[in-house]
PDB file of the backbone (N, CA, C, O) and the ligand in Angstrom, with CONECT records:
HET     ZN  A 101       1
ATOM      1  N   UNK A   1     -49.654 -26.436  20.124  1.00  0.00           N
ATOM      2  CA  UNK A   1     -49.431 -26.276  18.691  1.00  0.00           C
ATOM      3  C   UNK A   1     -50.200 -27.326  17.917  1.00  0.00           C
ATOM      4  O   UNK A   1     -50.511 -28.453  18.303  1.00  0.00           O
ATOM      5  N   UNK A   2     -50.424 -26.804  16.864  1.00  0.00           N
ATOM      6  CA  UNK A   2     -51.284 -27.949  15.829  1.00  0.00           C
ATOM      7  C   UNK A   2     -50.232 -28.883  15.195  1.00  0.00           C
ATOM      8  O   UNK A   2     -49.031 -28.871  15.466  1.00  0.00           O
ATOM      9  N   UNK A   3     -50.880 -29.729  14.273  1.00  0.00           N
ATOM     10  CA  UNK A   3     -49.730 -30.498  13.413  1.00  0.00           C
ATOM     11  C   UNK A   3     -49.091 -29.477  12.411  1.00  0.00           C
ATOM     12  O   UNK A   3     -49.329 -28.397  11.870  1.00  0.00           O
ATOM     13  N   UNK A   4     -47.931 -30.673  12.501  1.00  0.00           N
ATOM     14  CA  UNK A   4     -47.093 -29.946  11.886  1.00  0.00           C
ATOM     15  C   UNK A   4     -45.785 -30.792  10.914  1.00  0.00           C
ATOM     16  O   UNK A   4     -45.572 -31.994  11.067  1.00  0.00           O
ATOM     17  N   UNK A   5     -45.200 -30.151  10.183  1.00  0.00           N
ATOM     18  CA  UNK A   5     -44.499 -31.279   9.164  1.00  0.00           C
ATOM     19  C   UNK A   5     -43.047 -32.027   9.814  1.00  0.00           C
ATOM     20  O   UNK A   5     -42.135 -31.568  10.502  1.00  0.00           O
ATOM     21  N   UNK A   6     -43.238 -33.019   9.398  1.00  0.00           N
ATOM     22  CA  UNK A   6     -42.280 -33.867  10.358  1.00  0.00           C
ATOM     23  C   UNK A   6     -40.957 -33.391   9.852  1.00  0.00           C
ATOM     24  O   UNK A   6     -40.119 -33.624  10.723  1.00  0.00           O
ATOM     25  N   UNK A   7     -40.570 -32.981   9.100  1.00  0.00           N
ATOM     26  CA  UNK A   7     -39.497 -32.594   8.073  1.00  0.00           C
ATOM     27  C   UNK A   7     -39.709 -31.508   7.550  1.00  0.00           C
ATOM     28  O   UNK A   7     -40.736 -31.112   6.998  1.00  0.00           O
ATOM     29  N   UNK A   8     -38.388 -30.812   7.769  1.00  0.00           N
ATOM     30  CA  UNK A   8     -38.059 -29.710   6.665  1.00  0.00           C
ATOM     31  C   UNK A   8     -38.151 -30.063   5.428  1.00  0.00           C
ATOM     32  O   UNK A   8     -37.676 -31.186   5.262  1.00  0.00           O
ATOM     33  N   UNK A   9     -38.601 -29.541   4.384  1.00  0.00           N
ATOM     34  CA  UNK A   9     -38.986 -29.478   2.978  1.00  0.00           C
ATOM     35  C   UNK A   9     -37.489 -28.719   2.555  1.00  0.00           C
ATOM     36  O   UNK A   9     -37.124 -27.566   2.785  1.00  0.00           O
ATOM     37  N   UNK A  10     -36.715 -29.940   1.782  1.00  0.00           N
ATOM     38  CA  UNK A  10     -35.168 -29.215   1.305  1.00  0.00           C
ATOM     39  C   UNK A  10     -35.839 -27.823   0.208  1.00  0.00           C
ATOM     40  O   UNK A  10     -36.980 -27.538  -0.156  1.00  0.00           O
ATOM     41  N   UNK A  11     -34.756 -27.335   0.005  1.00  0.00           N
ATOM     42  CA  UNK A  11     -34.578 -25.934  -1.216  1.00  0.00           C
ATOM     43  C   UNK A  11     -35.219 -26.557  -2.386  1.00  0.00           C
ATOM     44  O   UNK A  11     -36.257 -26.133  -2.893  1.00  0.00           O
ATOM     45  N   UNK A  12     -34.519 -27.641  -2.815  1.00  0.00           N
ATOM     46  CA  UNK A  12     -34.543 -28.538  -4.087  1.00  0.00           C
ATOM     47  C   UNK A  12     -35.808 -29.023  -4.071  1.00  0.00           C
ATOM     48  O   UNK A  12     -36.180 -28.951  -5.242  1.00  0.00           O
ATOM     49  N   UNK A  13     -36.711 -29.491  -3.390  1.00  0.00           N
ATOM     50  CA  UNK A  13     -38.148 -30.065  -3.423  1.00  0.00           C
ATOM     51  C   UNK A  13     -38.387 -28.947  -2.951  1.00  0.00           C
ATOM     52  O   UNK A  13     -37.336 -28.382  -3.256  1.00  0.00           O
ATOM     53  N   UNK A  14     -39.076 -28.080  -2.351  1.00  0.00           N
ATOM     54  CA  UNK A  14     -39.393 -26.714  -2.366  1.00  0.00           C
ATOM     55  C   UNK A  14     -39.567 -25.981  -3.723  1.00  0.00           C
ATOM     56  O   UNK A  14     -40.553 -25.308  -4.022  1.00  0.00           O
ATOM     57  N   UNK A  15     -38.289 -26.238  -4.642  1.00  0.00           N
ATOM     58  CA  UNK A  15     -37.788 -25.096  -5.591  1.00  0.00           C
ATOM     59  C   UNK A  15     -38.672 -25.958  -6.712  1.00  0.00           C
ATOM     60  O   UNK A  15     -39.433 -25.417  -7.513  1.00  0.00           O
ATOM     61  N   UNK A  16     -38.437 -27.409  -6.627  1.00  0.00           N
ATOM     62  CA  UNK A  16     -39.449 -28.157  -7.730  1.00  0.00           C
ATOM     63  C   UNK A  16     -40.819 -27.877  -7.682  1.00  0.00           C
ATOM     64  O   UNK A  16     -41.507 -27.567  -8.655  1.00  0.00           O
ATOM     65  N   UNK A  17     -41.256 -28.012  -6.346  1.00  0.00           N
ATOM     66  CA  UNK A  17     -42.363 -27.590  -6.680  1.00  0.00           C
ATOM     67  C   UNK A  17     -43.293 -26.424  -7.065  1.00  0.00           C
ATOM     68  O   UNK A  17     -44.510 -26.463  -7.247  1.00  0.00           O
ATOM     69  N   UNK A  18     -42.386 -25.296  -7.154  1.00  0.00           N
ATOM     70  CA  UNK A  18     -42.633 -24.226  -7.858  1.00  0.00           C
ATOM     71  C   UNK A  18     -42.489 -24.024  -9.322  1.00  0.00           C
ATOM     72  O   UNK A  18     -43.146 -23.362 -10.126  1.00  0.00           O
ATOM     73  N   UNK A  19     -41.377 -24.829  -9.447  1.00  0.00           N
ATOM     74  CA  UNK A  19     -41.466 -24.751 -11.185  1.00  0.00           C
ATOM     75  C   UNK A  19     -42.977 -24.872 -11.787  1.00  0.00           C
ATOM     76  O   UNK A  19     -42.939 -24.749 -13.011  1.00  0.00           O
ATOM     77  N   UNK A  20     -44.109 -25.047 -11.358  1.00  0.00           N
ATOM     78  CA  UNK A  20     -45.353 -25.292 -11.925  1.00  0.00           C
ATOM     79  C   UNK A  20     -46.090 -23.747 -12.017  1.00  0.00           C
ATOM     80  O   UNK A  20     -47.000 -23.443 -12.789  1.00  0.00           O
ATOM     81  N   UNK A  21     -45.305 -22.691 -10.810  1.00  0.00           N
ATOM     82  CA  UNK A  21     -46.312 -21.732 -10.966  1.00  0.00           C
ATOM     83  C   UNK A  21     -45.777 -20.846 -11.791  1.00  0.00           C
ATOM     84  O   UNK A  21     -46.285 -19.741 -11.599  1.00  0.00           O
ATOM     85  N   UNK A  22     -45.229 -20.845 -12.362  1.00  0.00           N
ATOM     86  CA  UNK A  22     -44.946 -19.879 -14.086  1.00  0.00           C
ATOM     87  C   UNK A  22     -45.255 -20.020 -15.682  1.00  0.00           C
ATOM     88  O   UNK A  22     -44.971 -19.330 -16.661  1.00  0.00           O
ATOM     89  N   UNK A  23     -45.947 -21.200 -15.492  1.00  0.00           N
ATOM     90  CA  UNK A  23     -46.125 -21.848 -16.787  1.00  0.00           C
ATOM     91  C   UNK A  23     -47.208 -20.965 -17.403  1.00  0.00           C
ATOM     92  O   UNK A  23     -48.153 -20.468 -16.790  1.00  0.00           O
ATOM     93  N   UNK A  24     -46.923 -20.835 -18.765  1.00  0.00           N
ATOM     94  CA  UNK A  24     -47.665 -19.971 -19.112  1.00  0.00           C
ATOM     95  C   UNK A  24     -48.534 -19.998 -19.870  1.00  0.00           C
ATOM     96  O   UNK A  24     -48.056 -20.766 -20.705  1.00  0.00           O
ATOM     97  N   UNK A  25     -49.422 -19.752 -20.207  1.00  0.00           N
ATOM     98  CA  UNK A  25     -50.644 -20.279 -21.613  1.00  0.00           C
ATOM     99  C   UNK A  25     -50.481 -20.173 -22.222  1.00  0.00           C
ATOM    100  O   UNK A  25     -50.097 -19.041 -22.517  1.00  0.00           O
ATOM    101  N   UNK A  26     -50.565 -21.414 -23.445  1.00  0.00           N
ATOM    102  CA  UNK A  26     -49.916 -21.432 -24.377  1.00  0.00           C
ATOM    103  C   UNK A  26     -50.448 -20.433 -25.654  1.00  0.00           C
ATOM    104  O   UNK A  26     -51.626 -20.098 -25.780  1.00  0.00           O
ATOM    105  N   UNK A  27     -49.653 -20.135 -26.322  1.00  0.00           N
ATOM    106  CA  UNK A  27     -50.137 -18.979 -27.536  1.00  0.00           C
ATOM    107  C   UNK A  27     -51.461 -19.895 -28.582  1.00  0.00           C
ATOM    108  O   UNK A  27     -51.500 -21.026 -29.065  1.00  0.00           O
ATOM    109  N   UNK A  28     -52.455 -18.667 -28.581  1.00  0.00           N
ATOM    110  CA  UNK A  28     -53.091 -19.312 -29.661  1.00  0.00           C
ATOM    111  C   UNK A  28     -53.154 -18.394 -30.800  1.00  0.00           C
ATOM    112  O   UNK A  28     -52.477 -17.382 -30.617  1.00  0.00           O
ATOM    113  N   UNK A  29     -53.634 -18.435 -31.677  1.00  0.00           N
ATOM    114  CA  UNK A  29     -54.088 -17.605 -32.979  1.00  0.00           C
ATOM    115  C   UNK A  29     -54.830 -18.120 -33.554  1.00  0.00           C
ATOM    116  O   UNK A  29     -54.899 -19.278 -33.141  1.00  0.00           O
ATOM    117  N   UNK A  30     -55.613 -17.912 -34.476  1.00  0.00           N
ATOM    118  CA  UNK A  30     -56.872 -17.822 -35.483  1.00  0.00           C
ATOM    119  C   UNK A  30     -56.563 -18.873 -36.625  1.00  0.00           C
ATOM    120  O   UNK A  30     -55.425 -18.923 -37.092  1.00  0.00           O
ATOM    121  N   UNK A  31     -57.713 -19.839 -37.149  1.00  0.00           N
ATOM    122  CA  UNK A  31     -56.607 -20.506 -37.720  1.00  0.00           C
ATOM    123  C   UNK A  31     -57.686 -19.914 -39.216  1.00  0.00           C
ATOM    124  O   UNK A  31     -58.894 -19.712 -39.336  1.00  0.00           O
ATOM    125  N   UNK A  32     -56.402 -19.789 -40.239  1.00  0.00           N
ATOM    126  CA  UNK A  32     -56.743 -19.203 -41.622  1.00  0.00           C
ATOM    127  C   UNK A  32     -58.022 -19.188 -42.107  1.00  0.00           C
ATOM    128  O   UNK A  32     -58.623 -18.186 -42.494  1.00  0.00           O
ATOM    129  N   UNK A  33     -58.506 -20.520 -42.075  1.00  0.00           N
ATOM    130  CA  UNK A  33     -59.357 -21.350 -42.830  1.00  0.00           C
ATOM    131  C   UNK A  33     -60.844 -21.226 -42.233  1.00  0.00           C
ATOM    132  O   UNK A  33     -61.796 -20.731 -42.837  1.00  0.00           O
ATOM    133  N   UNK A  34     -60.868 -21.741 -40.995  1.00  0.00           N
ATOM    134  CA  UNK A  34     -62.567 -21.457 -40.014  1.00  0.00           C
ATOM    135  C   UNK A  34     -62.304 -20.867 -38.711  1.00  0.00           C
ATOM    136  O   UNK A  34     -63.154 -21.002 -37.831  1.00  0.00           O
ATOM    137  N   UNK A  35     -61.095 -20.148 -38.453  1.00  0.00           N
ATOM    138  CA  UNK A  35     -61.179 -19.087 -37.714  1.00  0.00           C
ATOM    139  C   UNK A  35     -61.009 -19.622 -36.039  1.00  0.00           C
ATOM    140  O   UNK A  35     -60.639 -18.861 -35.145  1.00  0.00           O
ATOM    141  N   UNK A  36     -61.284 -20.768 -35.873  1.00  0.00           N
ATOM    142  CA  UNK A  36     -61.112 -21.484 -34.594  1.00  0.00           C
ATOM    143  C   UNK A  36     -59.820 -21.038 -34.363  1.00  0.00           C
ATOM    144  O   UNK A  36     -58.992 -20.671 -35.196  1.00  0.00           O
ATOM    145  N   UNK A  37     -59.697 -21.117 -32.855  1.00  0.00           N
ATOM    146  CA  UNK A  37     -58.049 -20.896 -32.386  1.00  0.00           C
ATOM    147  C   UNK A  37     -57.915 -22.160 -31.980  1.00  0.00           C
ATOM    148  O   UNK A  37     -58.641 -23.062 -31.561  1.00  0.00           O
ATOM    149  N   UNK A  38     -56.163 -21.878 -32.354  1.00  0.00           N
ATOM    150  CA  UNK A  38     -55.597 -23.262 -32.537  1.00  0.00           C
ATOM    151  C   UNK A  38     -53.586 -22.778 -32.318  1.00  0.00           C
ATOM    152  O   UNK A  38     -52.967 -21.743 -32.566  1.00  0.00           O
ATOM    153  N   UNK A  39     -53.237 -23.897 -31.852  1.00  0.00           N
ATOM    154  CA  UNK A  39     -52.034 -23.408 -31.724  1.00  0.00           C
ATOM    155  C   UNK A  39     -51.348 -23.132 -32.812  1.00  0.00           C
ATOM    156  O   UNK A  39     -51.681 -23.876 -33.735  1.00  0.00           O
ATOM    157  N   UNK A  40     -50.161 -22.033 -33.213  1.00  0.00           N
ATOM    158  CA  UNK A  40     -49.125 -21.834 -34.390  1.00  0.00           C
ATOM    159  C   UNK A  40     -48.017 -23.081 -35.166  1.00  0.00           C
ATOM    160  O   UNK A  40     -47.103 -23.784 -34.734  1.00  0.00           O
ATOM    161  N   UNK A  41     -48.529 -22.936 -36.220  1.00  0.00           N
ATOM    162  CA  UNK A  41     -47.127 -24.022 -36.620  1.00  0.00           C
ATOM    163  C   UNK A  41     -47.500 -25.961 -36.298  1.00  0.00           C
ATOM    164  O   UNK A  41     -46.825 -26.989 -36.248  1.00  0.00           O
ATOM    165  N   UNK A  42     -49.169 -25.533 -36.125  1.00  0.00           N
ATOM    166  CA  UNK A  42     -49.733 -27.165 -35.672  1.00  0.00           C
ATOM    167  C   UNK A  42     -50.843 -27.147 -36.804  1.00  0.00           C
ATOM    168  O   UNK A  42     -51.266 -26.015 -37.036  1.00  0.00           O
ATOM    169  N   UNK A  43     -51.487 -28.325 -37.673  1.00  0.00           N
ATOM    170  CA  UNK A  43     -52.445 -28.365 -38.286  1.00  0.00           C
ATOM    171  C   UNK A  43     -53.295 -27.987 -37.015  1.00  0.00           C
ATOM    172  O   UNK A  43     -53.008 -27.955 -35.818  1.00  0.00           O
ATOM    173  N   UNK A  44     -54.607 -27.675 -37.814  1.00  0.00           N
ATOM    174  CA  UNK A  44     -55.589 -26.969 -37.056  1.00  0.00           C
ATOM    175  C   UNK A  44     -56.878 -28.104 -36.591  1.00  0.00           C
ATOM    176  O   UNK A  44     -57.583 -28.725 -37.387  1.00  0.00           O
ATOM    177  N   UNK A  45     -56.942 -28.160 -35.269  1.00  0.00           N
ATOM    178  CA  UNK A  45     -57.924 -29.630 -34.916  1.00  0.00           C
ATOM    179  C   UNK A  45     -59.169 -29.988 -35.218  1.00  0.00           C
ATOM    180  O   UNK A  45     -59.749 -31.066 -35.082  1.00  0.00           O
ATOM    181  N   UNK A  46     -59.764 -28.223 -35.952  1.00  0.00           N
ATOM    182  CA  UNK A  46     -61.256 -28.207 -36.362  1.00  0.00           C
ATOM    183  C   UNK A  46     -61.007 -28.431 -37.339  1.00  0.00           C
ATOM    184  O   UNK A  46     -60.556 -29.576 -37.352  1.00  0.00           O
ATOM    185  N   UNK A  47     -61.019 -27.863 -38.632  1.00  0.00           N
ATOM    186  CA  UNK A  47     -60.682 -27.976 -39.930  1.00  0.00           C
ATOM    187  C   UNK A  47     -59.780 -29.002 -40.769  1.00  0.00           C
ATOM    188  O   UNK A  47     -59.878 -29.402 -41.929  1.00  0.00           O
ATOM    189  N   UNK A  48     -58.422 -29.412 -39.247  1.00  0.00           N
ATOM    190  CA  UNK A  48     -57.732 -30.204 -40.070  1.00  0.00           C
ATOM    191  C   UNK A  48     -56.826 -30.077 -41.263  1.00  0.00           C
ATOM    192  O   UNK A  48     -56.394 -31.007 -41.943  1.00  0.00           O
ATOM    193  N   UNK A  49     -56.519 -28.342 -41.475  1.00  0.00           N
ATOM    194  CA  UNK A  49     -55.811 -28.073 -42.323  1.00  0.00           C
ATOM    195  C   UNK A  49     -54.436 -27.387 -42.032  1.00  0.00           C
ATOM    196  O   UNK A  49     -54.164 -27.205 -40.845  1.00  0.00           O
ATOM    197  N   UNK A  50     -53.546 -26.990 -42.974  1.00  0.00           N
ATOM    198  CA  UNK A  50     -52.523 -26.448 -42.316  1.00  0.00           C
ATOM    199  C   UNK A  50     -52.016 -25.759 -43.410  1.00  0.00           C
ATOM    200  O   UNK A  50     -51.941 -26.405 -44.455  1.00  0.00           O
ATOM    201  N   UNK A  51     -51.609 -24.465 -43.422  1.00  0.00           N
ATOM    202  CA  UNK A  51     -50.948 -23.459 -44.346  1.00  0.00           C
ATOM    203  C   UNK A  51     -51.995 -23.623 -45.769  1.00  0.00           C
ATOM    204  O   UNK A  51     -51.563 -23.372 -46.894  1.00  0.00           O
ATOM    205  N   UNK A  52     -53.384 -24.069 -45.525  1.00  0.00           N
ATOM    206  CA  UNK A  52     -54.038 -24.576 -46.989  1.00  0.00           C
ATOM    207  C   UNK A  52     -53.931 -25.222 -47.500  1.00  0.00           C
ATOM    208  O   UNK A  52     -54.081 -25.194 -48.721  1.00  0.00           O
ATOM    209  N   UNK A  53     -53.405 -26.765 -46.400  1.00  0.00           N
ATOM    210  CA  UNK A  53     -53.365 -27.956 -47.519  1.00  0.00           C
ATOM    211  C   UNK A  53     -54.196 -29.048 -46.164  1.00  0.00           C
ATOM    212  O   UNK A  53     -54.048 -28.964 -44.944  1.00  0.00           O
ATOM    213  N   UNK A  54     -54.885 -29.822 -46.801  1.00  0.00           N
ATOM    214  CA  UNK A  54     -55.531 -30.761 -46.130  1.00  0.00           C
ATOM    215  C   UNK A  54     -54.447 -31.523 -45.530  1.00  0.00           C
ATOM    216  O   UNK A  54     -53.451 -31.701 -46.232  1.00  0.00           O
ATOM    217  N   UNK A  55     -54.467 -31.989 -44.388  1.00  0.00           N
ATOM    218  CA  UNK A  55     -53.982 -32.863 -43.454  1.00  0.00           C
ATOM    219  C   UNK A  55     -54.526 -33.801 -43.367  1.00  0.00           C
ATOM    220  O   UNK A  55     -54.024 -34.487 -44.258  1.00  0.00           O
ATOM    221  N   UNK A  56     -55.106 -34.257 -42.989  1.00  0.00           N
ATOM    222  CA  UNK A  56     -56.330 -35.834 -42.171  1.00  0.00           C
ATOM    223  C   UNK A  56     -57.422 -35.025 -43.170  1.00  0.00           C
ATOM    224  O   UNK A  56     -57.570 -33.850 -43.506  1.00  0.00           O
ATOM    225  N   UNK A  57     -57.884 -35.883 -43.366  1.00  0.00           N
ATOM    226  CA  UNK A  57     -59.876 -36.197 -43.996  1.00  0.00           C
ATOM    227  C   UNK A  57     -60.535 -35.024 -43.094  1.00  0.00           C
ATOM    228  O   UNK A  57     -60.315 -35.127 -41.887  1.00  0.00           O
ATOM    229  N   UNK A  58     -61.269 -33.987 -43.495  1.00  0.00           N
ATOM    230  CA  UNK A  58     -62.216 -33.421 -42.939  1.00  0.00           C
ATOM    231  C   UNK A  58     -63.343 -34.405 -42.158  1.00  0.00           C
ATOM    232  O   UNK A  58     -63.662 -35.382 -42.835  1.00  0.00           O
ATOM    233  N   UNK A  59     -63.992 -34.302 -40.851  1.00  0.00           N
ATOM    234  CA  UNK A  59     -64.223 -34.944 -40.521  1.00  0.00           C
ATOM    235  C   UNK A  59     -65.896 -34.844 -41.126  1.00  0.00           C
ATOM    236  O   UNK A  59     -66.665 -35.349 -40.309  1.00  0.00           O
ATOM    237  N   UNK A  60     -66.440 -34.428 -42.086  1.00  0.00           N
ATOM    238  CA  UNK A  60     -67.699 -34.792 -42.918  1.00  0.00           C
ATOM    239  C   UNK A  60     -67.236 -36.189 -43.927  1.00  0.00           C
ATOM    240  O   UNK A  60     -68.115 -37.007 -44.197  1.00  0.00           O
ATOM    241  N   UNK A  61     -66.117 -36.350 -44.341  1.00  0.00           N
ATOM    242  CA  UNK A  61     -65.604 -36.703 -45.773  1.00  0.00           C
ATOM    243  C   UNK A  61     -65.699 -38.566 -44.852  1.00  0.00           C
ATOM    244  O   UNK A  61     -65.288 -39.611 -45.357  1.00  0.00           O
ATOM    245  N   UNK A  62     -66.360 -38.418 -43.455  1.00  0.00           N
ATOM    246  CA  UNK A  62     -66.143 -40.119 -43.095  1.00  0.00           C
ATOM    247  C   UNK A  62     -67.226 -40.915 -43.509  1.00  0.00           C
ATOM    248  O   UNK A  62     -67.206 -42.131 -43.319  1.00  0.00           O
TER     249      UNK A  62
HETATM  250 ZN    ZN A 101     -59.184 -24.474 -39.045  1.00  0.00          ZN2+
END
């Protein structure tokens, strides 16, 4: 026989380490302003705007 694991792997570390394979991608959408996708309900990281109001300095305005 080849190697092999010195230990049984409990349910609980087994079961943790699956929690990783369902995760799901996160939603994006279009953002109003320049159309980049960007997540919902977050200012937008290109533009920097949010619902049509400036957030942070456009990054020309430095
Ligand atoms: Zn934008």
């Amino acid at each position: 026989m080849g190697a092999l694991p010195k230990r049984k792997i409990s349910k609980t570390r087994r079961d943790k380490r699956r929690t990783h394979h369902n995760i799901s991608v996160p939603t994006l959408i279009r953002c109003d302003n320049c159309g980049d996708m960007k997540l919902p309900h977050v200012m937008c990281p290109s533009c920097r705007q949010y619902r049509g109001r400036q957030i942070l300095p456009a990054f020309e305005e430095k």
